[in-house]
C-alpha angles and dihedrals in degrees: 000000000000111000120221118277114225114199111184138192108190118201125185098255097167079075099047082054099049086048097051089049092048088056091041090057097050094058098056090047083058110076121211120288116255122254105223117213107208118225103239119191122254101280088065094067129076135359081023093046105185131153135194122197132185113214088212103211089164091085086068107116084258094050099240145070083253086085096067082052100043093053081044092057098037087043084052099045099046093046087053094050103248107112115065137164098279093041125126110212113215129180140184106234150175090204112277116059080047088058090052087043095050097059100045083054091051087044093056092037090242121134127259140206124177121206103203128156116255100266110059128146101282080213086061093049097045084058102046090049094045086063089053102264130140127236119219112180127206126186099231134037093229092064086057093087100048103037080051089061093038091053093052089055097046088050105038086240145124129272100214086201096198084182086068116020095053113090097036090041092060116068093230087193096074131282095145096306126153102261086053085048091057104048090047089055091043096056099097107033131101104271088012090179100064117231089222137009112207117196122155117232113247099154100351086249105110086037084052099055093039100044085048099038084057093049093049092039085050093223118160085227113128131210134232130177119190123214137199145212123310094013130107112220098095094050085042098055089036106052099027095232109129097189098068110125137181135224098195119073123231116258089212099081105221104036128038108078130190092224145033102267124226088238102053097111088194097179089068095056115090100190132002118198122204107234105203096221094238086063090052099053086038089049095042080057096046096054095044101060093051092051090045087241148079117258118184128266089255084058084054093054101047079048095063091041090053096047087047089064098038090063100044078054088049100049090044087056092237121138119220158112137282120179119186133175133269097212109185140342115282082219076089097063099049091121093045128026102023090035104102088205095055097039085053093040084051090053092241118151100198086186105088093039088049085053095053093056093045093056090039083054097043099043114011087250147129140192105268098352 
C-alpha cells in the first residue's frame, strides 16, 4: 500500500496575519470620508427641488480616493498569498493611487516602486518618496504596464496591478465601500436616492463597485462616468469596441487612459459624457473657489459632468440628487492646473468653460439643455 505524499510550501503566515491586522487597524483609525452638500443658488430649491453633493475622499490619511483602493489591493494580495515579508510592491501608476500604495507598504515594512510616465506631478512623487517609496520613470505611458512586469521579475516582487485588481479587489456589495458610504450619509437627505451618481473612470474600479452596488441594492440611481481628452473609455463604451488605444497621454492626471482597462466594467455604466479638458481645469477652479479650497482637476471633471446633468434635471422639470466625488486636493496641482503658464503652454482657453458654470450658477441653465 502506497502511503499519502505530502508536498508543502510553508509561508510565514504569522506575518500575513500581523499585516492584515495593521491595515485593519488602520482602517478603523480612519474615520469615514464627509459628504459635502453644495450650496446651490436659489433657483436650485423648491419647486425645482435639486441637490448636488461632493463625496469629499481627499480627507483619507493619503489625501485621495485612491486610499480605499490601495487597502483593497494590498487586502486582496496578501490574502492571496502574494505579498510576503521579503516582497517588493510595484505599481504602475499616474501618481495617486502610488502615493496611497506607498504608505500601506511602508505600514506593513515591505518595499515599493512606482512606474509613472515622466511628467507627473513633482507634488505626487515627493510624497511617494516621503513614505518610503521609489520612483521609476518611463517616457511613454504605454511602456507603464511592461516595465511594471519586467520589474516584478527582476526583483522577485509583486506587480499590485491596481488596472486590473481593482474591481474584483473591492467587495462592490457592501463591506464599508464607498457606494454603501454614500447611501448611509444620503438617508436622511432630501432626494436621498440620487437621481445620478457621476465618477470618472481611472481604472474602472470605482465605476465598477458603484454601477454593480446599485444593481444588488436594487436602487433606480444611474450612473454616469465622465471621461476626458486622449483617453479611450468614451469611444470604447460608444462604439463597443474594447481594443481602441491611444498614443497621447491625459492632461488630467486619474482618470484618461490610453486603453481599455481590465477593470472598466462598461455594462454597468448608463451614460458616459466627454469633458474637454479645458472644462475640467476651468471647472476644478470654479469649484474651488466656491468651496474656499482647491480641489484637483479629476474633481473638475466629475463637477462638469454633474452640472451637465443638473441642468438637463432642471430643464425637464424633474427634482432630484446628484452626488459626485471630490477625488483629491487641487494643493497637488500647484505647478499645473492652477499654474497660468502651464494652462497657456498646454493651449488651453479657461474662458468659455468658465462661462458655462457662471450662467449655470446664475440661471440654472446650460448651452442646448
Amino acid at each position: 500500500m502506497s502511503l499519502a505524499r505530502v508536498v508543502e510550501h510553508a509561508t510565514d503566515r504569522s506575518w500575513t496575519a500581523d499585516a492584515v491586522r495593521r491595515i485593519e487597524a488602520d482602517g478603523l483609525r480612519s474615520a469615514d470620508t464627509h459628504l459635502l452638500k453644495v450650496d446651490l443658488p436659489a433657483w436650485a430649491e423648491a419647486p425645482r427641488g435639486v441637490e448636488l453633493y461632493l463625496k469629499d475622499e481627499s480627507t483619507h490619511p493619503t489625501g485621495s480616493l485612491k486610499h480605499r483602493l490601495a487597502r483593497s489591493l494590498f487586502l486582496y494580495a496578501l490574502c492571496n498569498g502574494w505579498i510576503r515579508p521579503d516582497t517588493t510592491v510595484i505599481e504602475a501608476s499616474s501618481g495617486s493611487t502610488a502615493v496611497s500604495e506607498a504608505y500601506f507598504a511602508k505600514l506593513i515594512g515591505v518595499p515599493f516602486v512606482a512606474v509613472m510616465v515622466k511628467g507627473t506631478s513633482p507634488r505626487k512623487t515627493e510624497l511617494i518618496e516621503a513614505q518610503g517609496g521609489m520612483c521609476h520613470f518611463v517616457d511613454s505611458p504605454s511602456e507603464i504596464y511592461s516595465v511594471a512586469g519586467q520589474l516584478e521579475v527582476e526583483l522577485g516582487g509583486h506587480f499590485i496591478d491596481q488596472f486590473t485588481m481593482a474591481e474584483r479587489a473591492t467587495d462592490w456589495r457592501g463591506n464599508n465601500n464607498i457606494a454603501e458610504s454614500v447611501f448611509a450619509q444620503m438617508a436622511r437627505e432630501p432626494h436621498p436616492v440620487p437621481e445620478w451618481i457621476v465618477v470618472g473612470a481611472g481604472t474602472g474600479g470605482t465605476s465598477a463597485t458603484f454601477g454593480r452596488y446599485l444593481r444588488y441594492q436594487q436602487h433606480d440611481t444611474r450612473l454616469a462616468v465622465v471621461d476626458v481628452e486622449n483617453s479611450v473609455f468614451l469611444p470604447a463604451y460608444e462604439s463597443g469596441d474594447g481594443s481602441i488605444v491611444s498614443d497621447g497621454a491625459s492632461r488630467i492626471e486619474g482618470i484618461g487612459r490610453p486603453r481599455v482597462e481590465p477593470s472598466f466594467v462598461s455594462q454597468v455604466i448608463d451614460a458616459m459624457i466627454g469633458v474637454p479638458d479645458a472644462a475640467s481645469v476651468a471647472a476644478a477652479r470654479f469649484l474651488s473657489h466656491r468651496l474656499g479650497r482647491r480641489v484637483g482637476g479629476s474633481t473638475g471633471t466629475n463637477f462638469w459632468g454633474a452640472c451637465t446633468l443638473l441642468a438637463e434635471m432642471v430643464a425637464a422639470g424633474r427634482s432630484g440628487s446628484v452626488v459626485t466625488l471630490l477625488c483629491d486636493s487641487g494643493d497637488r496641482y500647484d505647478h499645473t492646473y492652477f499654474n497660468d503658464d502651464w494652462v497657456n503652454a498646454q493651449g488651453l482657453d479657461l474662458a468659455p468653460a468658465t462661462e458655462v458654470l457662471t450662467e449655470f450658477f446664475a440661471t440654472g441653465e446650460w448651452p442646448n439643455s
